[in-house]
C-alpha positions in Angstrom: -13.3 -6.4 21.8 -9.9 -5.9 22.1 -7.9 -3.0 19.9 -5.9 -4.7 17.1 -2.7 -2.7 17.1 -0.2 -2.0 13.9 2.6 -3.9 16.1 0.3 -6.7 16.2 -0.5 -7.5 12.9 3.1 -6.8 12.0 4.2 -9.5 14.4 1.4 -11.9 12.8 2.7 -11.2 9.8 6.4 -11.8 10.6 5.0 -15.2 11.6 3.1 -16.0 8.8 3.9 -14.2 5.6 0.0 -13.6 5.0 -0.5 -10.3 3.7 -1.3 -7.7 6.0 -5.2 -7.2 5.9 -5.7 -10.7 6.5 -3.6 -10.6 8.9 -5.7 -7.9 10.4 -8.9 -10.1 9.6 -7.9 -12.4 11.4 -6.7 -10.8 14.3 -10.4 -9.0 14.7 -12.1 -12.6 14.2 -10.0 -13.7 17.0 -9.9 -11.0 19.0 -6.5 -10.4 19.5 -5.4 -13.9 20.8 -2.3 -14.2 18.2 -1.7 -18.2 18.6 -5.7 -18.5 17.4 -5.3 -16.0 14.4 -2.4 -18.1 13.3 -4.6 -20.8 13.1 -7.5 -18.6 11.4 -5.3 -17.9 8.6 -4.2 -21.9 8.4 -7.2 -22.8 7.8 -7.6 -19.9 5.4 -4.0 -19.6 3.3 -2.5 -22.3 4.8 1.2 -21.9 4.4 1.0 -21.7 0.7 2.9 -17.9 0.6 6.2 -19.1 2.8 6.5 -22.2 1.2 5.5 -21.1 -2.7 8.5 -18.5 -2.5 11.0 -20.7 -2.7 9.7 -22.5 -5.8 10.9 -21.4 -9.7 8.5 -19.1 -11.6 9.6 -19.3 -15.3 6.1 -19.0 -16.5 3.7 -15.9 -16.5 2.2 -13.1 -18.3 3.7 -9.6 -19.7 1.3 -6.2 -19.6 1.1 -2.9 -21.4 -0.5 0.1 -20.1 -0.4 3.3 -22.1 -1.6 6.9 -21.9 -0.3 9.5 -24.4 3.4 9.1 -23.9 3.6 7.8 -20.8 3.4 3.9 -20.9 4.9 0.3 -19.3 6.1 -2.9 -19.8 5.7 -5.3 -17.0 6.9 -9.5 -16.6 5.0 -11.4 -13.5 6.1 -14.7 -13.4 4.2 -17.5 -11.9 4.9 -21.2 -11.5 2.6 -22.7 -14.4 1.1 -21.6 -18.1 -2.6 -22.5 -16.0 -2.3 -19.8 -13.5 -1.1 -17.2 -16.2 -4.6 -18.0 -17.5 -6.3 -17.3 -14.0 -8.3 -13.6 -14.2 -6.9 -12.8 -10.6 -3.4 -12.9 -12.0 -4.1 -11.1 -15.6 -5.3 -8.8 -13.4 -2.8 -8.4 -11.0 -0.4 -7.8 -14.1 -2.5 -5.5 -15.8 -2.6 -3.6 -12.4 0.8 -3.5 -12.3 1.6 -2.2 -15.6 -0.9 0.6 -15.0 0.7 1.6 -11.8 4.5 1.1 -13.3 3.1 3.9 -16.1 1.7 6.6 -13.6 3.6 6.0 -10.5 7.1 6.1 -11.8 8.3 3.5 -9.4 12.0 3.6 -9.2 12.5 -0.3 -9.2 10.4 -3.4 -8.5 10.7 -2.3 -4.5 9.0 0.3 -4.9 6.8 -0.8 -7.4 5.8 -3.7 -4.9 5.2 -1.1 -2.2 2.3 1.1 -4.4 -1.1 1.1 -3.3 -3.6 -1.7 -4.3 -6.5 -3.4 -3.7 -7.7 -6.6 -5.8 -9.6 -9.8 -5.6 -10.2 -8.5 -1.7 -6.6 -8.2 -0.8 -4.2 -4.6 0.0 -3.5 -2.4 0.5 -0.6 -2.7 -1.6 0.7 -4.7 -4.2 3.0 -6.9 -2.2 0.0 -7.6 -0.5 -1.9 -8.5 -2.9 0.8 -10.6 -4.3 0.9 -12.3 -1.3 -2.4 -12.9 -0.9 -2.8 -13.9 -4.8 -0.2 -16.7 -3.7 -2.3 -18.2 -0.8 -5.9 -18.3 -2.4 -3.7 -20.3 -5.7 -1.1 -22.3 -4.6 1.3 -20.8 -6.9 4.8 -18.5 -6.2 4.7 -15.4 -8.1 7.2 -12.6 -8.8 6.8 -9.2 -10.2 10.7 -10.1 -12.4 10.6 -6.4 -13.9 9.4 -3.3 -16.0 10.5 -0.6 -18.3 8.7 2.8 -18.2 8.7 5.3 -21.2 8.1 9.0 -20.3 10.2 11.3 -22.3 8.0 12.5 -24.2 8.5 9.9 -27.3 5.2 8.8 -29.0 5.0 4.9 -27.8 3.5 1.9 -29.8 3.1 -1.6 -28.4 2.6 -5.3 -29.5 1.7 -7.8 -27.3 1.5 -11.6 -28.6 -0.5 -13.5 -26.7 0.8 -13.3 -23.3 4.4 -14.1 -23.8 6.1 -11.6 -25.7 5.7 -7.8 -25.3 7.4 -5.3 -27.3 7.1 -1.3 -26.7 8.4 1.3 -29.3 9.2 4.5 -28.8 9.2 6.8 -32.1 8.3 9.3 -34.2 6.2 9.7 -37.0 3.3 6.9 -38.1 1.2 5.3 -35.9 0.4 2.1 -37.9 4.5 1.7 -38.9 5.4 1.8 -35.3 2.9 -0.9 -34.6 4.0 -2.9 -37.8 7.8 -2.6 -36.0 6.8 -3.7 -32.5 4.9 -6.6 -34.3 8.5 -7.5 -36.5 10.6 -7.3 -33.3 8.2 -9.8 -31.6 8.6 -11.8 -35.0 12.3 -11.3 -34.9 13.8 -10.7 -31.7 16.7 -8.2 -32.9 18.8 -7.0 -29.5 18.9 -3.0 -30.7 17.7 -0.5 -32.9 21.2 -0.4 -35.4 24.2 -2.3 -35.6 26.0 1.0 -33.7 23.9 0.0 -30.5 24.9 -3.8 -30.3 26.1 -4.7 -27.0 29.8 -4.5 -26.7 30.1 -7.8 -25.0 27.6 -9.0 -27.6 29.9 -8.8 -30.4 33.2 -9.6 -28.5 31.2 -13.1 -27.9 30.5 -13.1 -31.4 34.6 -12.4 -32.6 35.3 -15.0 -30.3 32.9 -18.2 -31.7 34.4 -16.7 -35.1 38.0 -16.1 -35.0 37.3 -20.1 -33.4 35.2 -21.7 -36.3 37.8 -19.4 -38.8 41.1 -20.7 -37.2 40.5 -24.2 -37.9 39.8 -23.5 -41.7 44.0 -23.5 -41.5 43.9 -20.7 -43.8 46.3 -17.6 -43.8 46.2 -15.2 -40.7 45.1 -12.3 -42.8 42.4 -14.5 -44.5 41.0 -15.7 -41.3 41.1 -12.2 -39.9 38.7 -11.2 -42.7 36.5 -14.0 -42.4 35.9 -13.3 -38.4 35.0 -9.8 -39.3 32.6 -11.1 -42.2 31.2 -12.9 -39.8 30.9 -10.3 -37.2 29.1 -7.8 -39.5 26.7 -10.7 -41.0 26.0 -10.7 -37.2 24.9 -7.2 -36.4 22.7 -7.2 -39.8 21.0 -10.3 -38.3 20.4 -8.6 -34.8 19.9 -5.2 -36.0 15.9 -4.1 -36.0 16.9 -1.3 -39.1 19.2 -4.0 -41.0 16.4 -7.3 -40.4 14.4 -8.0 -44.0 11.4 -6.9 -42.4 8.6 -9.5 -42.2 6.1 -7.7 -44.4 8.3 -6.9 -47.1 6.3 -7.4 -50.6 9.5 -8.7 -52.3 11.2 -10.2 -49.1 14.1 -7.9 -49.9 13.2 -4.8 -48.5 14.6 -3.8 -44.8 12.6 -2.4 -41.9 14.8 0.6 -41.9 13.9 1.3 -45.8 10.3 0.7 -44.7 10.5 3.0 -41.9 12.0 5.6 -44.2 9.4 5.4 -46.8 6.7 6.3 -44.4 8.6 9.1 -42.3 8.9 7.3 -39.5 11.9 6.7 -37.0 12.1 4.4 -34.2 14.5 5.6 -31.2 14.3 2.7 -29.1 12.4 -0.9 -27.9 12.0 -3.1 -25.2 10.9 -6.4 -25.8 10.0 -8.9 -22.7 9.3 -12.7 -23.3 8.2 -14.5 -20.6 10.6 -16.7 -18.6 13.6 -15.6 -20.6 16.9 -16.4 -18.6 14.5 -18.2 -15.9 16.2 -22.0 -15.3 13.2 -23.9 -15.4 13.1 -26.8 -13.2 12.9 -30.1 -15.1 11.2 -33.0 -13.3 12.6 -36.7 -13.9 9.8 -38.7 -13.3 11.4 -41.8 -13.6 14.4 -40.5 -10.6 11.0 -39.3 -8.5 9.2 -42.7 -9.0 12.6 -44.6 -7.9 13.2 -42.7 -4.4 9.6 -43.6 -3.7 10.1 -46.7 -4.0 13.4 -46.6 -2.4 11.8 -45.1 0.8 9.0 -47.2 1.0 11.1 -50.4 1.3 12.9 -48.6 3.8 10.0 -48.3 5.7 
């Protein structure tokens, strides 16, 4: 049999975008000939991994993994809400969360590039991904991940699939989880009104100081109705300055709940699937008419 060298299944691979192992696989089954393990992994993938990465992934699942204070938060996108239902892909996630928690992977390269074998693919997680790809038809993308390691204690909410928050604080267990379950509820963007993004508010001044100018009112009264409207803002977006969803007499504020049981919250990330993804929307009726179209110009 002839020796299956590291060059050759790299070239097979630059050919074919099948992860490496099969690649390997089918190199063995054909005994070295390349042209015939191209076609062995036709007939096996087909070229679902080359031509699925090109396609939009706005759906998918998120994935916590945590140990003490060590933990991650992890987005893999896929093409359709079905395959974020297929057990090969949950636990492709849920792998990568794990390793994102106790690998400390600098970015989503090096994430990609960890060890990992699953569902009979590897050695690594591209690979897998890759191979994930080919056996379902779909594109998927490991978008990105947060890690917590500074020693913090960590809480996490996940809701359903789609949304994922992770807290780091200190003091009460059950009124971290309670805040990772409002922020799901509530989507604020940052802990206190002091850690609003800049360009956050500036957007904010803007849409005011435009809505205020056409009132025709004085320039002093206008300036004090864009800055009304500017702190009405952060309240809104603030996790301390929210109502918080439990609240007995709808009044009360996460921040005075917090308080009341000794607990401080330092900092969150919240992931919901697909958010800033363009999804591609299909017009059926366009789709029907070039179909048409082409087969009278046939």
């Amino acid at each position: 049999m002839a020796a299956i060298t590291a060059s050759m299944v790299a070239e097979l691979r630059a050919k074919t975008d099948a992860p490496m192992m099969e690649c390997k696989r089918a190199l063995t089954e054909a005994e070295g000939d390349m042209v015939r393990a191209e076609e062995i992994l036709r007939v096996k993938l087909g070229s679902k991994a080359s031509k699925a990465a090109t396609r939009v992934t706005a759906e998918g699942v998120i994935a916590a993994a945590v140990s003490g204070s060590i933990g991650a938060l992890v987005e893999v996108n896929c093409e359709t809400d079905f395959v974020s239902k297929n057990d090969h892909f949950v636990a492709f996630v849920q792998a990568c969360a794990k390793l994102a928690a106790e690998q400390n992977p600098a970015d989503v390269a090096a994430l990609s590039a960890l060890p990992l074998s699953l569902a009979d693919f590897g050695p690594t997680v591209e690979d897998v991904r890759k191979g994930l790809i080919g056996k379902i038809g779909e594109n998927m993308t490991i978008r990105r991940f947060k890690r917590y390691a500074d020693g913090g204690s960590l809480a996490h909410y996940l809701h359903g699939v789609r949304i994922g928050v992770m807290v780091e604080y200190t003091g009460d267990a059950t009124a971290a989880k309670d805040a990772a379950m409002h922020i799901a509820a509530m989507k604020p963007v940052s802990v206190s009104s002091a850690n609003v993004p800049a360009d956050l508010i500036e957007k904010e001044r803007r849409v005011a100081a435009e809505k205020a100018a056409e009132s025709g009112k004085p320039a002093e009264i206008v300036a004090k109705m864009v800055e009304g409207s500017v702190q009405k803002y952060l309240k809104e977006v603030s996790l301390l300055d929210q109502v918080f969803v439990k609240a007995a007499d709808g009044k009360q504020t996460v921040g005075q709940y917090l308080k009341s049981v000794g607990t401080t919250v330092t900092s969150f990330t919240m992931f919901i699937v697909g958010e800033g993804i363009e999804k591609k929307q299909d017009d059926f009726a366009a789709e029907v008419a070039a179909q048409v179209a082409a087969a009278k110009g046939q």
